[in-house]
C-alpha positions, 0 to 999 in steps of 0.5 A: 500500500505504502508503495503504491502510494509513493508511486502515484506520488511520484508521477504526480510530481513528474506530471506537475514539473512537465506541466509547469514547463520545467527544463533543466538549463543544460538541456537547452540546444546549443548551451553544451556545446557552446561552453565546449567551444570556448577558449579560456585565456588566463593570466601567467601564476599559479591563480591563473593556471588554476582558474583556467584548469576549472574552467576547461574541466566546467566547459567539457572544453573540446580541445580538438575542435574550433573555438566559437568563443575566446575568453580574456580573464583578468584576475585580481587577488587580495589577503586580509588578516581577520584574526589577531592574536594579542600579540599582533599574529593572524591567525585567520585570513580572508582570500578575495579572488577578483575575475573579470572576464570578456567572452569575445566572438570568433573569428570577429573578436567582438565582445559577445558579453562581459562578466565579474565574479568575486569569491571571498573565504577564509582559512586558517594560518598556522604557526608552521610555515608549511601549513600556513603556506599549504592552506593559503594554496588551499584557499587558492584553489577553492576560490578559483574552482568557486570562480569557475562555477560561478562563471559557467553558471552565468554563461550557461544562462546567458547562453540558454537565454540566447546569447544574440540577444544579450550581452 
């Protein structure tokens, strides 16, 4: 009985989503596909490197095939002690990681749209110079793989809500 009626529950909730006109962003034609043919340009060091490793991973960027778009990323970096010991040490620190982007078209190099994203942490720091040194990389990371995130997301959008019309 119990299962029964967890099964007209459920198709219920499927008929109410199809209903209601629920499509999932990525299912959108073309929002795939467009973020695998994008180029991601990024700045020499190691937040760089990171955040352009996110990114490829997030597109499913398709090395082999043509770039429909480049991306230009600016970075920007910021380390602020939040908490002090009496004696003047941090032993907190906040991480902001600044991305600026440009999505130019190809072959036209026109701006197809502009973006920001800022990522703010925090993470400990240790009196051992390795591990403060392993957790700032460690906040590094963190905070290129959230940009990354937080870029795809606003290009898929901007993408299924068709990339023409906006920018």
């Amino acid at each position: 009985m119990k299962r029964a009626a967890l099964l007209a529950a459920l198709s219920l909730s499927a008929a109410a989503l199809t209903g209601c006109g629920f499509t999932p962003l990525y299912a959108e034609p073309g929002v795939t596909s467009s973020l695998a043919a994008i180029d991601v340009v990024a700045p020499d060091g190691r937040a760089g490197y990171l955040i352009r490793q996110h990114l490829d991973d997030a597109f499913g960027r398709n090395h082999g095939g043509p770039s429909a778009y480049t991306m230009q990323l600016a970075l920007g970096e910021s380390r602020y002690p939040r908490g002090v010991r009496i004696d003047n040490v941090a032993t907190r620190y906040e991480y902001v990681l600044v991305a600026d982007y440009e999505l130019r078209a190809q072959p036209t190099g026109a701006v197809a749209k502009r973006g920001r994203v800022r990522v703010e942490l925090t993470y400990d720091s240790a009196d051992q110079p390795y591990a403060s040194i392993s957790a700032q990389q460690d906040a590094q990371d963190r905070a290129a793989a959230e940009a990354a995130r937080r870029i795809q997301l606003e290009l898929a959008v901007w993408l299924a809500d068709g990339a023409k019309t906006k920018s």
